[in-house]
C-alpha positions as YAML, in Angstrom:
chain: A
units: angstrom
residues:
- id: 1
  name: UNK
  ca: [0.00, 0.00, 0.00]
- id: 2
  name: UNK
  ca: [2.41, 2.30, 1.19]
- id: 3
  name: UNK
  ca: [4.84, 1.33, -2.06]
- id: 4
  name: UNK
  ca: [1.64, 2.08, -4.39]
- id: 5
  name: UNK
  ca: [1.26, 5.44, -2.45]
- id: 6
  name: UNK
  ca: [4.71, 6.39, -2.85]
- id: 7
  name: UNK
  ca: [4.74, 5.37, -7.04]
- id: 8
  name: UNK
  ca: [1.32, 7.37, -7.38]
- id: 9
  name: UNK
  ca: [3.96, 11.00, -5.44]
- id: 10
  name: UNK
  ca: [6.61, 10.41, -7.43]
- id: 11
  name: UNK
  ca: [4.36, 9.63, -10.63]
- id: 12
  name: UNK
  ca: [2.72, 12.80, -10.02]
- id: 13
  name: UNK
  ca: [5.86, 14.66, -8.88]
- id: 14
  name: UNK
  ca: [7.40, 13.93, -12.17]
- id: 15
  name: UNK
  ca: [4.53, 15.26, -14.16]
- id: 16
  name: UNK
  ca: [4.39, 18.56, -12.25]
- id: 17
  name: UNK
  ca: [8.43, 18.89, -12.78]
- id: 18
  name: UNK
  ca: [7.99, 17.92, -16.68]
- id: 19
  name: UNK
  ca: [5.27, 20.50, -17.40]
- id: 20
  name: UNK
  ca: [7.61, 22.79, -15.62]
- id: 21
  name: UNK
  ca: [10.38, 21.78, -18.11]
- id: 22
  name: UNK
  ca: [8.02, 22.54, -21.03]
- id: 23
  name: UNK
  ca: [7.62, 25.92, -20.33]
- id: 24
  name: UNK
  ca: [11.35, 26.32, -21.01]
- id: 25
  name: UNK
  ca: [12.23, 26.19, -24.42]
- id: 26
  name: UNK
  ca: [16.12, 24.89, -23.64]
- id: 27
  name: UNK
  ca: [14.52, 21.89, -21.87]
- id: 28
  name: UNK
  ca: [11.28, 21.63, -23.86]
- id: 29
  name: UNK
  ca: [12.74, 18.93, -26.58]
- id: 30
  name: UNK
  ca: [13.90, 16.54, -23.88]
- id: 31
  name: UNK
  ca: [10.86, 17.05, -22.24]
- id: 32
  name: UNK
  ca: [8.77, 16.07, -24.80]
- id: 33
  name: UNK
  ca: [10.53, 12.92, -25.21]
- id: 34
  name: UNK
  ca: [10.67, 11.99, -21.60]
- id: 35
  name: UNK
  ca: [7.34, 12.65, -21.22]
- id: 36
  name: UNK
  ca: [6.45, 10.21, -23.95]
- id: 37
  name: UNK
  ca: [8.40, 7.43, -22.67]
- id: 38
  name: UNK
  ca: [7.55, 8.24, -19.04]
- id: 39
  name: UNK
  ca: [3.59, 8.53, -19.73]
- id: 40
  name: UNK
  ca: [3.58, 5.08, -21.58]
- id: 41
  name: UNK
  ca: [5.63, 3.56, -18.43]
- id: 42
  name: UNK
  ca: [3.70, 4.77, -15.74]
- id: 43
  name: UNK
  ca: [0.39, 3.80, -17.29]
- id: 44
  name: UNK
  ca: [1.48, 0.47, -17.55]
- id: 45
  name: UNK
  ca: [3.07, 0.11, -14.12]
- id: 46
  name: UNK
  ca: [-0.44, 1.63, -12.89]
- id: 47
  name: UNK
  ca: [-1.79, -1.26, -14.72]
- id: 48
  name: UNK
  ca: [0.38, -3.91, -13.29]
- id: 49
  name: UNK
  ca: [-0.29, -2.42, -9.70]
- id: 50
  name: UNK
  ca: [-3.30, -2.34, -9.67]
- id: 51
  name: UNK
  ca: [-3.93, -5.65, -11.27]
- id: 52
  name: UNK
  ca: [-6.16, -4.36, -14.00]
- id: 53
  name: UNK
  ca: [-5.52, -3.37, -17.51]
- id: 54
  name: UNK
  ca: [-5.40, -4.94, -20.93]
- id: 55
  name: UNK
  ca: [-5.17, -8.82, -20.88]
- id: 56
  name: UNK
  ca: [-2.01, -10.38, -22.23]
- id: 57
  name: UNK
  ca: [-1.44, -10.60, -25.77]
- id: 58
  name: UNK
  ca: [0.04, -13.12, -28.41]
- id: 59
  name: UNK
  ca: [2.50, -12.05, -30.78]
- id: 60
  name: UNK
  ca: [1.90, -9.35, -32.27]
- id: 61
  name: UNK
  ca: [3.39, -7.25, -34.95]
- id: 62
  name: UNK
  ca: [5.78, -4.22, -34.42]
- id: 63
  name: UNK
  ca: [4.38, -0.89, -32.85]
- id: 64
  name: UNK
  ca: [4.76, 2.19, -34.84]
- id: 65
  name: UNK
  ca: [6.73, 5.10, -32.75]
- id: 66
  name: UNK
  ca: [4.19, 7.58, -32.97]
- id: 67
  name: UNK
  ca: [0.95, 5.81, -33.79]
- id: 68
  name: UNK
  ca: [-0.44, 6.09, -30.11]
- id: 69
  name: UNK
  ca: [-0.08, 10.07, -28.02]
- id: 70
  name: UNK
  ca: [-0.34, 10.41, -24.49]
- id: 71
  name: UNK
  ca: [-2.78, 13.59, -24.10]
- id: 72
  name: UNK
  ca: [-3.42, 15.65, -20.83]
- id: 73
  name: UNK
  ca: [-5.93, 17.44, -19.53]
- id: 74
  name: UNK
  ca: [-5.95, 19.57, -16.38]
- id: 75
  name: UNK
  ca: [-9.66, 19.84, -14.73]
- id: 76
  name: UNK
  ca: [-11.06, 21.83, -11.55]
- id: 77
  name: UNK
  ca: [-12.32, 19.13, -9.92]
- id: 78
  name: UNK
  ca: [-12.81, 15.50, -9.50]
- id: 79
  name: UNK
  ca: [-15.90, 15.40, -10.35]
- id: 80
  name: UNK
  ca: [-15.28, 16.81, -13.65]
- id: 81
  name: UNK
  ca: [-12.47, 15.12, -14.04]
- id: 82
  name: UNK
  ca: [-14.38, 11.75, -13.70]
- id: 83
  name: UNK
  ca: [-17.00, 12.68, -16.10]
- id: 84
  name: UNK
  ca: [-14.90, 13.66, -18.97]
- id: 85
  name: UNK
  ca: [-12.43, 10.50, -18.68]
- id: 86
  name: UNK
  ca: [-15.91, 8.19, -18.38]
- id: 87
  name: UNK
  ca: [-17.13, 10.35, -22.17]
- id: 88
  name: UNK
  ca: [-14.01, 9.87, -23.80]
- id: 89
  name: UNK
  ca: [-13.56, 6.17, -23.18]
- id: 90
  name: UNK
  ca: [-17.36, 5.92, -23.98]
- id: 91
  name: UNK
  ca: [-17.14, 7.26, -27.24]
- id: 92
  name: UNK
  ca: [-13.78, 5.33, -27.96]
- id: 93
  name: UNK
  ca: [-11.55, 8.50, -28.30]
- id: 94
  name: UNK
  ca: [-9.60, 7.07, -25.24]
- id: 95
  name: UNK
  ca: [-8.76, 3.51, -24.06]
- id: 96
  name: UNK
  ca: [-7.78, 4.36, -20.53]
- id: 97
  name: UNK
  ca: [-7.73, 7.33, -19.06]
- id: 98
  name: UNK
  ca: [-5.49, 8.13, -15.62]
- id: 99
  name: UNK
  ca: [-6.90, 10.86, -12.98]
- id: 100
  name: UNK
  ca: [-4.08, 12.17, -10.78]
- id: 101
  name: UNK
  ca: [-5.70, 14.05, -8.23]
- id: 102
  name: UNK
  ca: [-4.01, 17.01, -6.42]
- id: 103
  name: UNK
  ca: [-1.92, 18.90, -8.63]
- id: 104
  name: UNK
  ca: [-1.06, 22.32, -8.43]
- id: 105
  name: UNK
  ca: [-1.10, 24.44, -11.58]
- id: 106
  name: UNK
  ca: [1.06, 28.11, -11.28]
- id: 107
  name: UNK
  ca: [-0.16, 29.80, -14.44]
- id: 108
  name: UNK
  ca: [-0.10, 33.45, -15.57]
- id: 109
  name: UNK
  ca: [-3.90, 34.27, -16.76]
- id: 110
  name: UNK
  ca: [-5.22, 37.51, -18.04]
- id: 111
  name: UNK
  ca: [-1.87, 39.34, -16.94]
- id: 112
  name: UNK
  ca: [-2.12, 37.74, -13.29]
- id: 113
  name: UNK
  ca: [0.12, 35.13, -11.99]
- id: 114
  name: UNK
  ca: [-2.53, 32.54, -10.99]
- id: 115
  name: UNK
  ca: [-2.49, 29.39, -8.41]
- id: 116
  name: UNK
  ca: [-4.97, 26.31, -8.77]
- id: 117
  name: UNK
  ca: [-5.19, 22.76, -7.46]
- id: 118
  name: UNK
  ca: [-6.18, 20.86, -10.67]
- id: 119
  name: UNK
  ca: [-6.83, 17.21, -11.53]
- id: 120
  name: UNK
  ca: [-4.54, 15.58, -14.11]
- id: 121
  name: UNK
  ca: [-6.05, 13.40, -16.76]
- id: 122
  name: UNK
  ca: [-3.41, 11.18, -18.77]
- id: 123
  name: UNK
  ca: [-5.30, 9.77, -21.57]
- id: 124
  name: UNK
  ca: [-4.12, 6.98, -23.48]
- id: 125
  name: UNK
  ca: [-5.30, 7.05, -27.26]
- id: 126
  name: UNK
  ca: [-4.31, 6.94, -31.00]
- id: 127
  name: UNK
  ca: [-2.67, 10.06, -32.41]
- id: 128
  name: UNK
  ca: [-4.64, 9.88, -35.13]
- id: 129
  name: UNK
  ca: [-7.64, 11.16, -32.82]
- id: 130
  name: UNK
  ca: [-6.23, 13.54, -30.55]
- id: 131
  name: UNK
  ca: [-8.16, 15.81, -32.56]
- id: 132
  name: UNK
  ca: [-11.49, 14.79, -32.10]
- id: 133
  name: UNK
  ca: [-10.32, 14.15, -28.88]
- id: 134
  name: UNK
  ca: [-9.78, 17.66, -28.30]
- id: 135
  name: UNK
  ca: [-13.04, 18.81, -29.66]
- id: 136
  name: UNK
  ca: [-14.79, 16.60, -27.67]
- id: 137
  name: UNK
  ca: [-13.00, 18.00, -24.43]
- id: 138
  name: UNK
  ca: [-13.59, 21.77, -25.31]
- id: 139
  name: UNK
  ca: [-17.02, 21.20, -25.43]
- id: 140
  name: UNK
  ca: [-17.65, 19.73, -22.16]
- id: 141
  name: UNK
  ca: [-14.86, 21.41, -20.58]
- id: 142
  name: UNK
  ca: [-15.53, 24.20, -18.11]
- id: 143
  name: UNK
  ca: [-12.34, 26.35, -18.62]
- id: 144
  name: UNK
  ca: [-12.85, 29.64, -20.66]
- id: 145
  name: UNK
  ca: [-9.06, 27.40, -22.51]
- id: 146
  name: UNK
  ca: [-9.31, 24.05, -21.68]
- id: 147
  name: UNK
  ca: [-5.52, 22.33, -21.38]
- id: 148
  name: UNK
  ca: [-5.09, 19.74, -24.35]
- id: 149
  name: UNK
  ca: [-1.71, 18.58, -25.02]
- id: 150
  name: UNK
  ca: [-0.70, 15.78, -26.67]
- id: 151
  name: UNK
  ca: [2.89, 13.87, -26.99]
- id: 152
  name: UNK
  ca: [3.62, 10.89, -29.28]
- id: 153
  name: UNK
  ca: [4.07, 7.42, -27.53]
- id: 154
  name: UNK
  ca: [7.57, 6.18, -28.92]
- id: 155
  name: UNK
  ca: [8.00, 3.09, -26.91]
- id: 156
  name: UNK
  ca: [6.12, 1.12, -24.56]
- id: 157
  name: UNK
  ca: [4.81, -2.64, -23.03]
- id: 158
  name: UNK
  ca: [4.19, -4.27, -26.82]
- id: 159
  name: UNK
  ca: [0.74, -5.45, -25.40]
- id: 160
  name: UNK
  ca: [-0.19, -2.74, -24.27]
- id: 161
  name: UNK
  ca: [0.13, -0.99, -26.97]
- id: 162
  name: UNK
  ca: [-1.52, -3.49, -29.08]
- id: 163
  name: UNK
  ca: [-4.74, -3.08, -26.48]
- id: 164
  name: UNK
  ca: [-5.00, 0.62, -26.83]
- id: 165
  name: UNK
  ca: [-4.66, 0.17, -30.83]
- id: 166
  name: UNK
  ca: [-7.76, -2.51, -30.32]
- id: 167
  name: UNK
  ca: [-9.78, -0.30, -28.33]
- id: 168
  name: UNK
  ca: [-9.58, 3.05, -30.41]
- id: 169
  name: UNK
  ca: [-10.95, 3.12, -33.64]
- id: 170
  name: UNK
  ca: [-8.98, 4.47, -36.60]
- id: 171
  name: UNK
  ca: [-12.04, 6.85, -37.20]
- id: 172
  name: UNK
  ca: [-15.21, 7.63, -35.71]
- id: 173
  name: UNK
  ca: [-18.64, 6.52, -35.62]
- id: 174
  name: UNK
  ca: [-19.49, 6.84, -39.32]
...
């Protein structure tokens, strides 16, 4: 317990520090790819922890750097939090989404330097829809600018990867 507690800080710790990092354009490069790497490895950990996730996999052919993004979202609340990752894994723009609660978000808004506890979503999907993805989160998002970002997934657990391909269609409902 105390183990999973300590993953879930240092998980959350890293994010914070990363989105830090972005905001720097020296660091923002090696950010980006961190991030990418880091997002796909602490889903799957999550996974493994918690005992739930995607079922293993056979063989399966070789993922495509790139084909899969890790996207965030920052939210007010849990509440909203919750019901936007339940929508987007509804409507198959997701195939798991991660809600790291208690984050603090230092932002400068309408020329005021502005502090916030948020609620991190990490949602797991194919890059081909982060764009619909997006759309779908501005509409039911209550921020005047919701936060959508979106990094490629380079690397990750090969099953895994395979799962989230499964689970997200190429397109939308036609």
């Amino acid at each position: 317990m105390l183990g999973t507690r300590v993953r879930r800080l240092r998980g959350a710790a890293c994010v914070l520090l990363l989105s830090l990092l972005l905001m720097v354009p020296a660091f923002r490069s090696a950010s980006l790819r961190f991030l990418s790497a880091a997002a796909s490895s602490f889903s799957v950990s999550m996974a493994a922890a918690s005992g739930s996730g995607p079922p293993p996999s056979s063989s399966s052919p070789p993922y495509a750097p790139g084909t899969l993004s890790a996207a965030f979202v920052t939210c007010p609340n849990q509440s909203v939090a919750k019901d936007i990752a339940r929508a987007v894994v509804e409507k198959h723009l997701a195939a798991c989404v991660n809600i790291v609660p208690q984050i603090t978000s230092i932002y400068e808004w309408k020329g005021k330097i502005e502090e916030d506890s948020e609620v991190l979503l990490m949602i797991k999907t194919r890059s081909s829809r982060v764009s619909a993805l997006a759309e779908f989160v501005r509409s039911v998002h209550p921020y005047e600018v919701a936060e959508v970002i979106a990094v490629p997934i380079q690397q990750g657990n090969p099953p895994y990867l395979k799962w989230v391909e499964e689970t997200v269609p190429e397109e939308g409902p036609k």
